[in-house]
VOPA-278060 format. One record per residue (C-alpha): x, y, z. Coordinates in steps of 0.1 Angstrom, whole numbers, padded with zeros to 4 digits, always signed. Example, Ala and Ser with C-alpha at 12.3 -4.5 7.8 and 13.67 -1.06 7.14 Angstrom:
residues 2
+0123-0045+0078;+0137-0011+0071;
end
This chain:
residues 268
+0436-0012+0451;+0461-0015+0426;+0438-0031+0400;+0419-0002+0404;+0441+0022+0397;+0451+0004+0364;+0414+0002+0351;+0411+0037+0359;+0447+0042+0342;+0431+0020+0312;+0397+0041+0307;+0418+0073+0306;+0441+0059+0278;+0412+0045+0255;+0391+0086+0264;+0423+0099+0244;+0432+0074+0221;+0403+0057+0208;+0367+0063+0195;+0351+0095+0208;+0318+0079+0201;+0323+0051+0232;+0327+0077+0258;+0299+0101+0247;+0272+0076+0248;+0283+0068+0280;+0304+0029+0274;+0340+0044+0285;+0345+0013+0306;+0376-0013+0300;+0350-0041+0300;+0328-0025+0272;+0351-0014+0255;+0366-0058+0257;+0333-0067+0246;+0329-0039+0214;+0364-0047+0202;+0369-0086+0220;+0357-0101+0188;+0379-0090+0164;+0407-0091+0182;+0402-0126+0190;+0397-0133+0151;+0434-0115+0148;+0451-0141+0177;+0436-0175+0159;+0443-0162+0124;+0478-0153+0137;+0482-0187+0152;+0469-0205+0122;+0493-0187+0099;+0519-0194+0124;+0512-0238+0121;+0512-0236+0082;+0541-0215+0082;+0562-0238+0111;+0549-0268+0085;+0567-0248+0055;+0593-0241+0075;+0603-0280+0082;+0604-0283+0048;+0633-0254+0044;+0647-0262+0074;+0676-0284+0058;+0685-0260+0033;+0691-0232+0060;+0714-0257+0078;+0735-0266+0049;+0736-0228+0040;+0749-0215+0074;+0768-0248+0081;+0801-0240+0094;+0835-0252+0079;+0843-0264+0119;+0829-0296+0128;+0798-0298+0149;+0789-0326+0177;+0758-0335+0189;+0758-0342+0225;+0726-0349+0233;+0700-0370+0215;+0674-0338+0206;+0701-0318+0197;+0693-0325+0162;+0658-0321+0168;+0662-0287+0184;+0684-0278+0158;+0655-0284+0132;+0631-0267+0154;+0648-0234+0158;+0652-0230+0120;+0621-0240+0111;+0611-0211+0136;+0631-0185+0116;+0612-0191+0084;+0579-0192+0105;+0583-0156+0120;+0598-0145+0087;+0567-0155+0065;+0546-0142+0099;+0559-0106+0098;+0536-0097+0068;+0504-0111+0087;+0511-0094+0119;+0514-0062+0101;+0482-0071+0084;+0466-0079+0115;+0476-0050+0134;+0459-0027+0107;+0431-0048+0104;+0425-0039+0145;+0435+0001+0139;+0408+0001+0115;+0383-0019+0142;+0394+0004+0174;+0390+0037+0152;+0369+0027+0126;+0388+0048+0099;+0394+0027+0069;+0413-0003+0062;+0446+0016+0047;+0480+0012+0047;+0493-0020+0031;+0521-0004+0019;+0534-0009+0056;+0535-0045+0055;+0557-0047+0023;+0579-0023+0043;+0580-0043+0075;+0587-0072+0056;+0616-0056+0038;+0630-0046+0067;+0628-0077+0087;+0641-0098+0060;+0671-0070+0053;+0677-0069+0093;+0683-0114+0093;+0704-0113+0063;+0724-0083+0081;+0727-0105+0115;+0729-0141+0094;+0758-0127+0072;+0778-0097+0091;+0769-0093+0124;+0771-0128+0137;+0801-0142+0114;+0820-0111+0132;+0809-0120+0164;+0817-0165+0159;+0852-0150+0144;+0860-0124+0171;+0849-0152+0199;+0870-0176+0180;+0905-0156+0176;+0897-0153+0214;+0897-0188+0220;+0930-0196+0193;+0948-0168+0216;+0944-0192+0243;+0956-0225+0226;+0922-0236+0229;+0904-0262+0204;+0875-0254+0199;+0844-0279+0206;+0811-0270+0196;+0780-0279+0200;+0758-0281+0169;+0725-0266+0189;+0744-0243+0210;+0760-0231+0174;+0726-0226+0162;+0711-0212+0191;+0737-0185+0194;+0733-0178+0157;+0697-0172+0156;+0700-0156+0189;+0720-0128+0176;+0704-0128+0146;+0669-0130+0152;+0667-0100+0176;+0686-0080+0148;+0659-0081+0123;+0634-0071+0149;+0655-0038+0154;+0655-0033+0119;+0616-0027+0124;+0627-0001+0148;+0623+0031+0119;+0587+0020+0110;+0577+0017+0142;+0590+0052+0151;+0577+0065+0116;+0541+0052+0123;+0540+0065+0161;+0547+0099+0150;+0524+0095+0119;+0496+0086+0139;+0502+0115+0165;+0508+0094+0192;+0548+0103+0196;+0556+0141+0183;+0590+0138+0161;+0608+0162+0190;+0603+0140+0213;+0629+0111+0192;+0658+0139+0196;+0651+0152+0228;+0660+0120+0245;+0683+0106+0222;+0711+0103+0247;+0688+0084+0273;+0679+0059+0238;+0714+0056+0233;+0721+0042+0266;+0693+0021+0269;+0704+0004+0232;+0734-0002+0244;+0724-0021+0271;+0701-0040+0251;+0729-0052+0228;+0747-0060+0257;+0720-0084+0268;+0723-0102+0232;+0762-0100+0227;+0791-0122+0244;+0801-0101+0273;+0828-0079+0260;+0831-0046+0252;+0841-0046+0217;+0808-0069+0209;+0786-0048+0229;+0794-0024+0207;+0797-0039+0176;+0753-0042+0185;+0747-0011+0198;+0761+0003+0168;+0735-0009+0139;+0708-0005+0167;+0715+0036+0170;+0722+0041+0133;+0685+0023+0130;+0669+0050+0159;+0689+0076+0134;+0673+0064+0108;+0641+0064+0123;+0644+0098+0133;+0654+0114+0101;+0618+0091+0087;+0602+0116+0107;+0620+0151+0099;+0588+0156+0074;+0559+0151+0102;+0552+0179+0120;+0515+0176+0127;+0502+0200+0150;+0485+0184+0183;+0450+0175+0190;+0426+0172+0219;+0411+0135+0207;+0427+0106+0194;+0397+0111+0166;+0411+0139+0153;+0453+0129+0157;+0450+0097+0145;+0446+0101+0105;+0443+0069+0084;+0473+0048+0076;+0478+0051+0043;
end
């Protein structure tokens, strides 16, 4: 059966990745393994969705200041009664996730620490996370998509054609483009702390570079109008970020190991 085959796929993960002590007294089940570590991890989802509600409530607050900040000199309609509200959702959203980033981070150690019980280390990462997600929305907010509305826009002036936008579909389109970027930006760390932690060897980032390339390319395709000089215009920042990512891990070369136990050292 196929649900089988993926609990049997599961208990052979957690025997190389996670506490040596579970499968030698005999516990190397999925469900014991749920039941050691379903506690905490269900602490980590409602502190993550608590943080979330205060921070959506701070965002309504900032909400009008990031509309008058990234207001266009064009004039905006409204075409549909919650257009307004939608408007004020989605960037009360953006602040959320910004001020979230840090807590996820936090959370995410808080778990490595319960899975492999090595200690609670590591908070430099979510200063760095932060950083990186903050630099990565200023970077889509005030280059990548005023390049993209301008591009689009010469397109439509070649044309004779006056523009009409829609104040949410402006919005959407901004955060869209720009909200996605500053998750990429994350994209060195995340390589960095894979091959930190043993699980991804630093060889294996140049050896399929080529097939990263490619597959970065069609994601900025997926969040770009559909041309070719915007899909590149992404694709762009997003392999310059993998570059990055690999030359974050030039230094590791740690030599490989039988037991997650053993490959797995402490963040710090």
């Amino acid at each position: 059966m196929p649900w089988q085959l993926l609990v049997r796929a599961g208990q052979r993960y957690l025997r190389r990745r996670f506490r040596r002590d579970i499968v030698a007294a005999g516990r190397e089940s999925l469900a014991e393994w749920l039941r050691l570590y379903g506690p905490a991890l269900r602490k980590s989802l409602i502190r993550l969705l608590v943080g979330y509600a205060a921070f959506l409530v701070l965002g309504f607050f900032g909400a009008p200041h990031l509309y008058r900040l990234f207001r266009p000199e064009i004039t905006l309609y409204v075409l549909a009664p919650m257009d307004g509200f939608q408007v004020y959702f989605l960037l009360s959203n953006v602040i959320a996730i910004a001020c979230l980033i840090p807590l996820v981070v936090r959370e995410a150690l808080f778990v490595y620490a319960s899975v492999t019980g090595r200690p609670f280390r590591g908070f430099r990462y979510v200063f760095i996370a932060f950083f990186l997600f903050v630099l990565g929305l200023f970077f889509g907010l005030f280059v990548f998509f005023p390049f993209l509305f301008r591009f689009t826009l010469t397109l439509s002036q070649a044309f004779h054609i006056e523009p009409y936008y829609s104040v949410q579909r402006y919005f959407a389109f901004m955060v869209g483009l720009s909200l996605p970027m500053a998750f990429f930006f994350e994209t060195p760390l995340v390589m960095y702390t894979l091959a930190r932690l043993g699980w991804v060897k630093p060889a294996v980032y140049r050896r399929y570079r080529k097939y990263a390339y490619f597959i970065l390319y069609v994601t900025a395709s997926m969040i770009t109008p559909p041309d070719i000089l915007a899909h590149l215009s992404g694709a762009v920042p997003l392999i310059l970020l993998y570059e990055a990512g690999i030359f974050s891990t030039r230094f590791l070369d740690r030599p490989p190991s039988s037991t997650a136990g053993e490959s797995s050292p402490p963040l710090s």
